[in-house]
C-alpha positions in Angstrom: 132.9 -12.0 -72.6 136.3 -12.5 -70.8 137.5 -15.6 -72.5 140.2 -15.9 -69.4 137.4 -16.6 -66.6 137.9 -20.1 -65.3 134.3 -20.4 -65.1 133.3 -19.6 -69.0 136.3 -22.0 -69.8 134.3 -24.7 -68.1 130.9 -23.9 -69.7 132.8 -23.5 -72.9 134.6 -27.2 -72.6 131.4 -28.8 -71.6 129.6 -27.7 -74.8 132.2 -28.1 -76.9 133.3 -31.3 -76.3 129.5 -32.9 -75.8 129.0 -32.1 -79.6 132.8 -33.4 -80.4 131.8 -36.7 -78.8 127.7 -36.7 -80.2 129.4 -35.9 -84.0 132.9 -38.3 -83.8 130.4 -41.3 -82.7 127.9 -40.8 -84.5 129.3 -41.6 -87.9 130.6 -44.9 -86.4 127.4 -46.1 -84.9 125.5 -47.5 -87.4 128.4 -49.5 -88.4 128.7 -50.9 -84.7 124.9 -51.4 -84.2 123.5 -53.6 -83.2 125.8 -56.2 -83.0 128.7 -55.3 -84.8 130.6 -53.7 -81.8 133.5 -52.5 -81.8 134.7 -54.8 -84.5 132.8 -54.0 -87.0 134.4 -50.6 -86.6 137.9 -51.6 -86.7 136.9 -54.1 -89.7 135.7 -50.5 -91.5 137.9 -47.7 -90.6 140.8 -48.8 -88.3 141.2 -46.6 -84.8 139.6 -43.9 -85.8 141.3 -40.3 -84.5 138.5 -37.7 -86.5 135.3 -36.9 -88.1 134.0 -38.8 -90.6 131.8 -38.1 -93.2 128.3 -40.3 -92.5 125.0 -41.5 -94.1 121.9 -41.7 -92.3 120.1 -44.2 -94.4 116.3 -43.5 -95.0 114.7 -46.8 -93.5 111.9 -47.9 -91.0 113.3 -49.0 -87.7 111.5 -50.7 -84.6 114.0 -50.2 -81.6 112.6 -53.5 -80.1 109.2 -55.9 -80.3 105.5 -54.4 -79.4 107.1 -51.0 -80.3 106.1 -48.8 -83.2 108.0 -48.7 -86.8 109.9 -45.5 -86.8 111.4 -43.6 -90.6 114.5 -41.9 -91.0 115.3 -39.6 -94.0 118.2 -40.2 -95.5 120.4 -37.3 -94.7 124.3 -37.1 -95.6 126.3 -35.5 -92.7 129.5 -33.4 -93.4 132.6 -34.8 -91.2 132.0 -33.2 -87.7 128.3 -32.9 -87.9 126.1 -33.9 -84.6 123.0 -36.1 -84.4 119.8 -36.0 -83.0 120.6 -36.4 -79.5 123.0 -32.9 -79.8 119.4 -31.3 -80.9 117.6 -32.2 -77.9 120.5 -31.1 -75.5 121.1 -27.8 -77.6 117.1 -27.1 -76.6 117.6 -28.1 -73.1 120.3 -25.4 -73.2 118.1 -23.2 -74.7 115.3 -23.6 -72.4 117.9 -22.8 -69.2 119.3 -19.4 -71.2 115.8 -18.5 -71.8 114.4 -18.7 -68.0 118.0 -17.6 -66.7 118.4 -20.4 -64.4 117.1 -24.1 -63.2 114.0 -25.5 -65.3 111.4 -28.1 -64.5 110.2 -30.0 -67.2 107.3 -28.0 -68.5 109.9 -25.2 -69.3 111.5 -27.9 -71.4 108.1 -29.2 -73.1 107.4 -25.0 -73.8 110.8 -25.2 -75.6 110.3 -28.1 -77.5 106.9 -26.9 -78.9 108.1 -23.8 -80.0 111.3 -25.2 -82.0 110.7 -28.7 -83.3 109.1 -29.0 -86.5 106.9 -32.1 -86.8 107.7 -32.2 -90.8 111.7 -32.7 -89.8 111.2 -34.8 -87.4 113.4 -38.2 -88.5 116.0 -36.2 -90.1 117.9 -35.0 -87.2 115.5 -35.1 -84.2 115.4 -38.9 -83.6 111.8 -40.2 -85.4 110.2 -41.8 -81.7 110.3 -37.8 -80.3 107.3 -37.7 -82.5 105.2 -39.8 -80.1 106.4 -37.3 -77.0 105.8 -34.2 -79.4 102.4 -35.1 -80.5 101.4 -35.9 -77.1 102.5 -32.6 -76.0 100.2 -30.9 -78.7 97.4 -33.3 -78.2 93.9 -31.8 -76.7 93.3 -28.2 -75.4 94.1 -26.6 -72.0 91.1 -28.8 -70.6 92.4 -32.1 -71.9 96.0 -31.8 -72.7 98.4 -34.2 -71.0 101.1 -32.4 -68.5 104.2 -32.7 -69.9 105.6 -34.6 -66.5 103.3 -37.6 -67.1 104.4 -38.0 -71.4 107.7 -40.0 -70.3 106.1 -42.7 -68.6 104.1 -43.5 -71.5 107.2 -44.2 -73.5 107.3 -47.6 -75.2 111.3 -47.8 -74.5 112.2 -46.6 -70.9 115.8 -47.1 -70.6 116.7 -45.3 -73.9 119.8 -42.9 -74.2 117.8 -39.8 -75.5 117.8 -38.5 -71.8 121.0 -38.9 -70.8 122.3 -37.7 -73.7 120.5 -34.6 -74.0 121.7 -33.8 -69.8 124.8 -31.8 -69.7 123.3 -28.6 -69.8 121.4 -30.1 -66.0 124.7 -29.9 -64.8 126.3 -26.7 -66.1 123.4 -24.9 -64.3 123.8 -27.0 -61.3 127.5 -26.5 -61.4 129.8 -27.8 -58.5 126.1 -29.1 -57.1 125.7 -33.0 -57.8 122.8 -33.4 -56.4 120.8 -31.1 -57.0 121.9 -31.2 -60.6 120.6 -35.5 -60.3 117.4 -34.0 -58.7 117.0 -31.6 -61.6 118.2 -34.6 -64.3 115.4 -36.7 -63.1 112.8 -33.7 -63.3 113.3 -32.7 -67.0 114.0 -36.5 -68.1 109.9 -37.4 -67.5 109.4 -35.4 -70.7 110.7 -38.9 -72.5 110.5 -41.3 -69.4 109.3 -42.6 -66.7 110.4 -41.7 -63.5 113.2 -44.0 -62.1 113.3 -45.6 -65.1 116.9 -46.6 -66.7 117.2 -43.6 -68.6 116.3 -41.6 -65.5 118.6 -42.9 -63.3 121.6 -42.7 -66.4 120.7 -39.0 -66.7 121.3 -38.5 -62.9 124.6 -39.7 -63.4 126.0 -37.9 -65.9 124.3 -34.7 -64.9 125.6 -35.1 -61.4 129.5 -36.1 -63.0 129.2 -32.8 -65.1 128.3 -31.0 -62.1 131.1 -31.9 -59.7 133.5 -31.1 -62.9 133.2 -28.0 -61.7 134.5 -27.9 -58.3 137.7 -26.3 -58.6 139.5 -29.2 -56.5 137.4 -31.8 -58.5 139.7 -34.8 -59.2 138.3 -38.2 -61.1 138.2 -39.6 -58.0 135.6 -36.8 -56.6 133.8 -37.0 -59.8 133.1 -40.5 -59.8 132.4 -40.6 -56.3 129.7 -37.8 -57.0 127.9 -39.8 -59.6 127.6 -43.2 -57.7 126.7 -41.2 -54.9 123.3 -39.7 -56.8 122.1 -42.4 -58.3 120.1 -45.8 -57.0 122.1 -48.7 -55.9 121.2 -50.9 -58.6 122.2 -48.1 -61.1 125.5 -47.7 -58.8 126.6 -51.5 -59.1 125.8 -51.1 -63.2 129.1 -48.4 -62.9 130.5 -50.2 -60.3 130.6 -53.5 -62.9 131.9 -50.9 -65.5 134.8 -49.4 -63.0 135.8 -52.7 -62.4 136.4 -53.8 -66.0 138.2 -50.4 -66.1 140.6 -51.3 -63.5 141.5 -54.6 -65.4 141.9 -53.1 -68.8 142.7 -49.5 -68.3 143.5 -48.8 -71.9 140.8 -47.7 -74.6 141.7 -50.0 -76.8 142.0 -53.3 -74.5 138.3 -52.2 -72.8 136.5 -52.4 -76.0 135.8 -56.7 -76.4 135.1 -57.0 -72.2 133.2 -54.4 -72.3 130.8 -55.6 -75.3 131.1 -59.3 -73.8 129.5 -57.9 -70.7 127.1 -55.7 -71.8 125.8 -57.1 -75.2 123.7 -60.2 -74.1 121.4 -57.4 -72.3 120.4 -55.4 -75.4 122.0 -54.8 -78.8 121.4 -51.2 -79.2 122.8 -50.4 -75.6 120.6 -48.8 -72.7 121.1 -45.4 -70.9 122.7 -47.0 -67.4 124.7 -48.8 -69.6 126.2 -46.2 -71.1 126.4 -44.0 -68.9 128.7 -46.5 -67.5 130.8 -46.9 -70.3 131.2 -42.9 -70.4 132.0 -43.5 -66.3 134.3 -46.3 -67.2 136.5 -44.3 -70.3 136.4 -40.8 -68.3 138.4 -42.8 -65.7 140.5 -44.5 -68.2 141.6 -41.6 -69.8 141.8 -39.2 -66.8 139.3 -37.2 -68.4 141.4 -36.0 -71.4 138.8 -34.9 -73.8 141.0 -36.1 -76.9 141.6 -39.8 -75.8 137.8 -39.9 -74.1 136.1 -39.1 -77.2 138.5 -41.2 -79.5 138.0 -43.9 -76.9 134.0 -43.3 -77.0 133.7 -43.3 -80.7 136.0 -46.6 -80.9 134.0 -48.5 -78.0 131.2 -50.0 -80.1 128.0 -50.2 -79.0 126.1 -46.6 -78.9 129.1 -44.6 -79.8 127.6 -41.3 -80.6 126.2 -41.2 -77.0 128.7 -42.3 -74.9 130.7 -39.1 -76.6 128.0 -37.1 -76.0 127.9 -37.9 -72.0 131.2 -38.2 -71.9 131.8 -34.8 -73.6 130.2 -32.4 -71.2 132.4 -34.2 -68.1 135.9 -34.3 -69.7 135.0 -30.8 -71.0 133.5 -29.3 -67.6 136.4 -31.0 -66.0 139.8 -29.7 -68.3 137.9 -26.8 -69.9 137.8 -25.3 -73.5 141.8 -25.1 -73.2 141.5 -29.0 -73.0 139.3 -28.9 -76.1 141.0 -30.0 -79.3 140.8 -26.3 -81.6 140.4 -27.4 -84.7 138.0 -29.9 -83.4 135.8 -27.4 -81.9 136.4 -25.2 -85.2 135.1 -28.6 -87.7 132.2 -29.2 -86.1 131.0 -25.1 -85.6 131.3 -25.3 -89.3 129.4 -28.7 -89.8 126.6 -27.4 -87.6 126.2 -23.8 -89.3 125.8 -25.5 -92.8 123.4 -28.0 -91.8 119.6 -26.9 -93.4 117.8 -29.1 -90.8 119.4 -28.4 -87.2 117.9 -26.4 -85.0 121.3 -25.4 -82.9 120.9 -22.1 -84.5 123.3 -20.6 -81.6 126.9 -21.8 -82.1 128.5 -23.3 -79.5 130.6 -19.6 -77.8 126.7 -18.0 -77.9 124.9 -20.9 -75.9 128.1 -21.1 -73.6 127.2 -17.1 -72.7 123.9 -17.9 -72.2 124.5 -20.6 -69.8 127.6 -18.4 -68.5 124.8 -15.5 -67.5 122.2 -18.1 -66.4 124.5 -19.3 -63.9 125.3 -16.2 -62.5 121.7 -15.1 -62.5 121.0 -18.6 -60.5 124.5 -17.6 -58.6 122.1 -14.4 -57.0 119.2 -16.3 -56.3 121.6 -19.0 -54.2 123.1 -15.4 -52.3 120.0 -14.1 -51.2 119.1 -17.8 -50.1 122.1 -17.6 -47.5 121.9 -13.7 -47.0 118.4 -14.5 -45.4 119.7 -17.3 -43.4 122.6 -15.5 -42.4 120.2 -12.8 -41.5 118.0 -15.0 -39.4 120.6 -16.9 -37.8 122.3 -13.4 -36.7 118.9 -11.8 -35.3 
């Protein structure tokens, strides 16, 4: 693999600095909610510039009322370890390497059924994918439900899983927002409904990661890109988020307006919500991956995903060369001595992958326009 082509360097970043932002929040997180914000961090640890070691606490947890009780194991994370919503993107990336090119969402359901183990599910695949994964193995060929159908009978539309797990949607879709919201908003009614909160969030960070790529891309084009692919109530969401941005274009002064506007709605945070944040913080920092994921993991609120959508932009956006080394180097080494994670690729291997799945989709888009150049000529 030529390490020097501007194009792998993208992938590279993107991947890279998802699971830097997914592993620096997430040992923050439980600290800041719900509730505790951005506070409750600084109470604990100070800014904090690095992994942390973390506890996931074995408990029962019901994300709101009328929904189910959900169990974690308790599980005790080396510093630069991801979470669960790095496993589901890590399969989503599997799922394009594996067909070469753009998926729909029953390539994702195949992937998920063949590499989630029901018996680990709650240690790092977050406990509710149960309900999506039992669903998906329920019946026979006769009375199975499609996979497209599964999302909408979520009990929490709105939740971060999807956007989260996105970034790979736009590596594939590369310097192509839209189709890379269209393609978002297909693989995201595995775990919800269709324009649902968490559809419309995964649009927008799929379609940001997207127009990364353009080699003229500038945060300007980017942002424009993302508001441009998503529905207009999703679009004032970031526009409210932008606009706080403007008026405190620092990480650290963003962090109490942005939990005083955003915390009355929901304690935990909600995809469009943070997918604003991530919109808000890439713009703040100029999408420096360094300062954007310290800034995610210090935000409060949902920390470990607004890294992980922020991640794949900054990353698709300055490339691995952007990437902190010995960031990239902590968390391979987190990841390959984890017993329970199914990221059994490291991070250069599914960055190939994608690399050759893009080119692959690359000669499907050429003989697209060779036939319409032929047709056009004749």
């Amino acid at each position: 693999m030529n390490i020097n082509n501007g194009l792998f360097k993208k992938i590279y970043g993107s991947i890279a600095a998802a699971n830097i932002g997914s592993a620096m929040g997430a040992a923050v997180e439980w600290v800041s909610v719900p509730g505790g914000g951005w506070k409750a961090i600084d109470d604990k640890w100070g800014w904090v510039e690095g992994f942390l070691p973390w506890v996931q606490q074995e408990r029962d947890v019901r994300y709101w009322n009328n929904s189910p009780l959900l169990h974690y194991y308790r599980m005790e994370m080396a510093p630069g370890m991801t979470e669960d919503g790095a496993e589901i993107r890590y399969l989503l990336a599997l799922a394009i390497i594996q067909k070469q090119g753009r998926i729909n969402v029953d390539d994702l359901a195949e992937v998920w059924k063949k590499n989630i183990k029901r018996e680990d599910i709650g240690r790092l695949v977050n406990p509710h994918i149960v309900i999506h994964f039992d669903r998906l193995n329920a019946g026979n060929d006769i009375s199975r439900i499609p996979p497209r159908l599964i999302g909408g009978m979520t009990p929490w539309p709105g939740l971060v899983d999807a956007p989260h797990m996105i970034g790979p949607i736009g590596i594939i879709n590369a310097c192509d927002p839209e189709q890379a919201a269209y393609d978002a908003a297909e693989v995201s009614l595995l775990i919800q409904p269709p324009e649902s909160g968490g559809t419309e969030s995964s649009k927008a960070i799929a379609a940001a990661t997207a127009a990364a790529f353009d080699p003229d891309a500038t945060v300007e084009s980017i942002v424009e890109a993302t508001r441009r692919c998503v529905s207009e109530k999703t679009r004032g969401i970031i526009d409210e988020a932008l606009d706080i941005a403007s008026k405190y274009p620092d990480t650290k002064t963003i962090r109490e307006p942005i939990r005083k506007h955003f915390a009355p709605t929901y304690p935990y945070a909600d995809g469009v919500e943070t997918a604003a944040e991530s919109i808000a913080l890439f713009v703040i920092t100029n999408g420096d991956v360094r300062e954007g994921m310290i800034g995610a993991t210090n935000l409060g609120r949902d920390t470990d995903c607004i890294g992980g959508m922020l991640g794949p932009i900054c990353g698709a956006f300055k490339g691995i060369n952007g990437v902190p080394n010995e960031w990239v180097i902590q968390v391979e080494k987190a990841i390959a001595e984890n017993p329970y994670t199914m990221q059994k690729q490291n991070m250069v291997e599914v960055s190939e992958g994608l690399y050759n799945a893009l080119l692959n989709h690359r000669k499907t888009l050429s003989k697209k326009l060779s036939s319409l150049d032929y047709l056009e000529r004749n």
